[in-house]
DOZA-274294 format. One record per residue (C-alpha): residue number from 1; residue in one letter; x, y, z. Coordinates in nm, 3 decimals. Layout:
<nodes>
+-----+-----+---------+---------+---------+
|   n | res |       u |       v |       w |
+-----+-----+---------+---------+---------+
| NUM |   a |       X |       Y |       Z |
...
+-----+-----+---------+---------+---------+
</nodes>
This chain:
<nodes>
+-----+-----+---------+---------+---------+
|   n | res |       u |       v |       w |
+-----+-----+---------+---------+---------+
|   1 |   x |  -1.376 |  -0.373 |  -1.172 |
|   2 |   x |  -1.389 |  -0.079 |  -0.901 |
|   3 |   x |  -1.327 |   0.278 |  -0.988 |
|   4 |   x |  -0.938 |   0.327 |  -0.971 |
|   5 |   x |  -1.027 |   0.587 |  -0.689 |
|   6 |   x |  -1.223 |   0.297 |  -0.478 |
|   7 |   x |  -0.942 |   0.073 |  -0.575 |
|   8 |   x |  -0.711 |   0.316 |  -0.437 |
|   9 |   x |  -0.916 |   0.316 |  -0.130 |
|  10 |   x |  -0.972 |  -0.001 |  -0.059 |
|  11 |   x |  -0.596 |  -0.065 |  -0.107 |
|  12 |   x |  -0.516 |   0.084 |   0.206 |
|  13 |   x |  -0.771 |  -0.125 |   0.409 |
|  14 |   x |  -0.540 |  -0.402 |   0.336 |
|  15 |   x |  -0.183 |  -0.282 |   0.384 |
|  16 |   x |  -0.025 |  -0.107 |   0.697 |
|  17 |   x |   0.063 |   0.197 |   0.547 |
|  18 |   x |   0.174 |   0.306 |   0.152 |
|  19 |   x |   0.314 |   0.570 |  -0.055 |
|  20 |   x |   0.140 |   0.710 |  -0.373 |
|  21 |   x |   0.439 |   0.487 |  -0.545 |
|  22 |   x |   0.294 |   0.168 |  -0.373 |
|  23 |   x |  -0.060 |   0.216 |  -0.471 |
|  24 |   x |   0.053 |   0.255 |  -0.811 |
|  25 |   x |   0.283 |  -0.011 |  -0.805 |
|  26 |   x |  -0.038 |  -0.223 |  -0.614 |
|  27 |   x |  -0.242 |  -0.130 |  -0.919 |
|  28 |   x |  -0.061 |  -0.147 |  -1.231 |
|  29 |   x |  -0.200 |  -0.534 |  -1.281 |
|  30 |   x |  -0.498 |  -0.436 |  -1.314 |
|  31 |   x |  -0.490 |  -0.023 |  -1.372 |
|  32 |   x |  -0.205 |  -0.021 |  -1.583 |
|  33 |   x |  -0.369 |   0.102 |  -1.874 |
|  34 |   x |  -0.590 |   0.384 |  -1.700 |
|  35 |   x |  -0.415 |   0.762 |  -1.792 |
|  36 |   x |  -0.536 |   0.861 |  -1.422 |
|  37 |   x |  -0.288 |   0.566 |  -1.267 |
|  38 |   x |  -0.021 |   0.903 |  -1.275 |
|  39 |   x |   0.205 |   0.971 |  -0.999 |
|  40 |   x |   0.044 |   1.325 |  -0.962 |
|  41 |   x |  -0.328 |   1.179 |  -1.033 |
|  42 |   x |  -0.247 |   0.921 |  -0.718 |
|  43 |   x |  -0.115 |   1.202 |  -0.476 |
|  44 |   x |  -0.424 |   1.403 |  -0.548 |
|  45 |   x |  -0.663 |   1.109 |  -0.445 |
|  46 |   x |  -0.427 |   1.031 |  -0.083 |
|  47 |   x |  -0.457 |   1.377 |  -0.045 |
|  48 |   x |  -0.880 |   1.455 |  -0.113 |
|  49 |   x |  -0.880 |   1.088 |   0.087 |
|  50 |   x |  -0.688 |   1.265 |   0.373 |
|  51 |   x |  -0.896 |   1.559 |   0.366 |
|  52 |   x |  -1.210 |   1.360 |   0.380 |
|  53 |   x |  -1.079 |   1.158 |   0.739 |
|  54 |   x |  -1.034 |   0.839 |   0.563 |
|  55 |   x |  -0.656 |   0.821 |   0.594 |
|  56 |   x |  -0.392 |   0.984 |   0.738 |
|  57 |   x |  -0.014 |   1.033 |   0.711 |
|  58 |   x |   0.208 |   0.822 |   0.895 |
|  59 |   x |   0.548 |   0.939 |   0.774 |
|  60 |   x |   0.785 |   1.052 |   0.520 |
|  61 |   x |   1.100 |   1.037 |   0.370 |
|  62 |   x |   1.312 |   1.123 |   0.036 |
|  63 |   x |   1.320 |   0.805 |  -0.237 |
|  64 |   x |   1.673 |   0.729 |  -0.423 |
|  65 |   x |   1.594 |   1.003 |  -0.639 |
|  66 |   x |   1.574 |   1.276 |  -0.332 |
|  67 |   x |   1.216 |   1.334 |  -0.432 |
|  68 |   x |   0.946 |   1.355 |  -0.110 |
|  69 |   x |   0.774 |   1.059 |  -0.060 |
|  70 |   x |   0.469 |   1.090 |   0.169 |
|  71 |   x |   0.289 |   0.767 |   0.324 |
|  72 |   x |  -0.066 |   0.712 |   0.501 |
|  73 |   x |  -0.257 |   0.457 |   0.627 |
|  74 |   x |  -0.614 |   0.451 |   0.702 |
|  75 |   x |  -0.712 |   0.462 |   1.078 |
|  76 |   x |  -0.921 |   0.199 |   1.230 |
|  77 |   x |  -1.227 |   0.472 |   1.113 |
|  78 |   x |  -1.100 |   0.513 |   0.823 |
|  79 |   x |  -1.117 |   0.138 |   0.722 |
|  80 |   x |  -1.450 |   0.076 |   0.868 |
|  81 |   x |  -1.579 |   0.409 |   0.617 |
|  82 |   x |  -1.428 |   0.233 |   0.325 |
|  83 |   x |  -1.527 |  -0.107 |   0.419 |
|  84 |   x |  -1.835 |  -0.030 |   0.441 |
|  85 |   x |  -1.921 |   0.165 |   0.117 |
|  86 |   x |  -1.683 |  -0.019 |  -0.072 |
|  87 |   x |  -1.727 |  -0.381 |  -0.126 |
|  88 |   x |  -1.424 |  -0.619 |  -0.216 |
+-----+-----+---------+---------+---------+
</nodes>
């Protein structure tokens, strides 16, 4: 099993784009009982993960519950810097 950040990661070499929701909802199988699988703990990895170049935002919009919901995806860079450093 990866680290849940890798898994994070990695997750968005294999969608087209996600919300910190989606990972979470992506992960839960396997992640479900990790205490950093948080809403808040998610966001803060998209966003370091932004920071760092590996993905980027693509959009956003407000969920049912008029709460912000951000997405990303990682550029064709990105997923080549995760591929390669992270293994499937």
């Amino acid at each position: 099993m990866k680290p849940l950040n890798y898994a994070i990661l990695k997750h968005f070499t294999k969608v087209p784009e996600a919300s910190a929701k989606d990972v979470i909802e992506a992960l839960k199988g396997e992640y479900g009982n990790f205490k950093a699988l948080k809403l808040d703990a998610v966001i803060n990895a998209l966003m370091t993960a932004e920071a760092n170049g590996l993905i980027e935002e693509t959009r956003f919009d407000l969920d049912e519950n008029k709460e912000l919901r951000v997405y990303y995806h990682a550029h064709k860079e990105g997923a080549e810097t995760i591929n390669k450093y992270i293994e499937d």
